[in-house]
C-alpha positions in Angstrom: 0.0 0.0 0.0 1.8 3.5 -0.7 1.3 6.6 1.3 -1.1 9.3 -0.1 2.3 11.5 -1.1 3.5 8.1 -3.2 0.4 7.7 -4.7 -0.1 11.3 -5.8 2.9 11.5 -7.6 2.4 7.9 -9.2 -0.9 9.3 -10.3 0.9 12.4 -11.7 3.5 10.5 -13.9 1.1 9.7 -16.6 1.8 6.3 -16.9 0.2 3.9 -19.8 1.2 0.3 -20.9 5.0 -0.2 -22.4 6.3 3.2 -20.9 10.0 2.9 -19.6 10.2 4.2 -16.0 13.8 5.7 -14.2 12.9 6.2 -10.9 15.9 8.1 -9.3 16.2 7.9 -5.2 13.8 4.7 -5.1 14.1 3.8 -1.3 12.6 0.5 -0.8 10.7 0.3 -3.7 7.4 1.1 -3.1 6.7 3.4 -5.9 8.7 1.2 -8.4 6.3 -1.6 -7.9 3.1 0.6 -8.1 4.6 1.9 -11.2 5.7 -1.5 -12.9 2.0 -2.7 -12.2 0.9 0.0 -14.0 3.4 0.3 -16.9 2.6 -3.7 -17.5 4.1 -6.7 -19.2 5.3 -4.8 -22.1 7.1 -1.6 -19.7 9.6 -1.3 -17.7 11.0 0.2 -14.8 14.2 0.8 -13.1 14.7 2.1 -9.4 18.3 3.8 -9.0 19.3 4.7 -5.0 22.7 5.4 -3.9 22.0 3.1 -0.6 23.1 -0.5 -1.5 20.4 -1.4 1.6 17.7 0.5 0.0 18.4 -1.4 -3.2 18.7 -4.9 -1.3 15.4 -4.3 0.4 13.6 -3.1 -3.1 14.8 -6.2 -4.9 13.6 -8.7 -1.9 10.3 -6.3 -1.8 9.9 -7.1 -6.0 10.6 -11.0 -5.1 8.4 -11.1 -2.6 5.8 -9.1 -4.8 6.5 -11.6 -7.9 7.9 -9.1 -10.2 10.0 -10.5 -12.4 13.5 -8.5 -13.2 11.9 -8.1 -17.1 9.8 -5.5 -15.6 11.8 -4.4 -12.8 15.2 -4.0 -11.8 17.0 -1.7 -9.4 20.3 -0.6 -9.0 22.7 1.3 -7.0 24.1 4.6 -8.1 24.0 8.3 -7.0 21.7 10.0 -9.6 24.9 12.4 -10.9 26.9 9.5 -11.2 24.6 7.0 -12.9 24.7 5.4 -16.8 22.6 4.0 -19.1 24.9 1.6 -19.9 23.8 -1.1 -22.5 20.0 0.0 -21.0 17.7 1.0 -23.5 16.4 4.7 -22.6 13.6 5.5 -20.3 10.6 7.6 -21.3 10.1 8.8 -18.0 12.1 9.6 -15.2 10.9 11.2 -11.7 12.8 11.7 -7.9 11.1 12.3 -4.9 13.0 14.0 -1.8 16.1 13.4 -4.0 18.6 16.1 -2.6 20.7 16.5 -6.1 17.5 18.3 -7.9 15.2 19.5 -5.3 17.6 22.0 -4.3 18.9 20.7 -0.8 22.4 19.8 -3.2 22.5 22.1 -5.4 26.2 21.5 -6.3 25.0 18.3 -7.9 22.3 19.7 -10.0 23.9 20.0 -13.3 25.5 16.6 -13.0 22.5 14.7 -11.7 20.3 16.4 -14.5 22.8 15.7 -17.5 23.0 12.1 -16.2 19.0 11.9 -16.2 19.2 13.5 -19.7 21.4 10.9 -21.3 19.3 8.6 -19.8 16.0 9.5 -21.0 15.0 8.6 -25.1 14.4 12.1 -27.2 11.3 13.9 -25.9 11.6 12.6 -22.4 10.8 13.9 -19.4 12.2 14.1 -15.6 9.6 15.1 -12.7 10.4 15.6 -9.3 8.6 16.3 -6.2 7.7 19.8 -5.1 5.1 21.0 -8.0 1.1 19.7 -7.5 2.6 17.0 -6.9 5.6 17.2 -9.4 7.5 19.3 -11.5 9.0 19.1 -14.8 12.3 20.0 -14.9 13.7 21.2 -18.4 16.1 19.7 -19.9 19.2 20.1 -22.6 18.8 20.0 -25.6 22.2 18.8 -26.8 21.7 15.7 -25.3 
């Protein structure tokens, strides 16, 4: 069950069937599972948290929920230092009370917002927490 404050801001994302999801700062993975429900067979998502526990805890959470790593995966990273990698880009990316782009780090802004960028496929977006419920943060273009 997620907290009114998760569920707002899954509800704001948008989500249909086949989207790729990059959800940055994931915790336990509570709103990566909501989101991988919702995203179906055919999306995907991927929960990135700097906190090899929070990671550990999502992935026995997705186990124990029976969703198989097709549909969700996490990983740990620090949003500035994370890379796609071999991945194949998300179409939606969002962070909630992630300190690198809600302004409580603001030295790690740039970084953490290029790395989302080359993450995310043309045309995609980031949202993070402090709009009605989320924002959208602009992005490069010369990505």
């Amino acid at each position: 069950m997620l907290s009114r404050r998760l569920a707002a801001a899954v509800d704001a994302l948008g989500l249909r069937p086949g989207l790729r999801v990059l959800e940055i700062g994931c915790g336990p993975g509570a709103a990566a599972r909501e989101v991988a429900r919702r995203v179906g067979p055919d999306g995907f998502v991927l929960g990135v948290d700097r906190s090899s526990r929070a990671v550990s805890a999502a992935r026995r959470a997705a186990d124990a929920d029976g969703i198989g790593s097709h549909r969700l995966d996490f990983d740990c990273s620090a949003v500035e230092g994370f890379e796609l990698g071999e991945r194949v880009p998300f179409d939606v990316a969002f962070a909630l009370r992630v300190g690198a782009l809600d302004g409580r780090h603001p030295g790690l802004y740039d970084a953490a917002v290029r790395a989302v960028t080359r993450a995310l496929r043309p045309g995609g977006v980031l949202l993070v927490d402090g709009g009605d419920p989320l924002r959208r943060i602009e992005l490069p273009t010369d990505h």
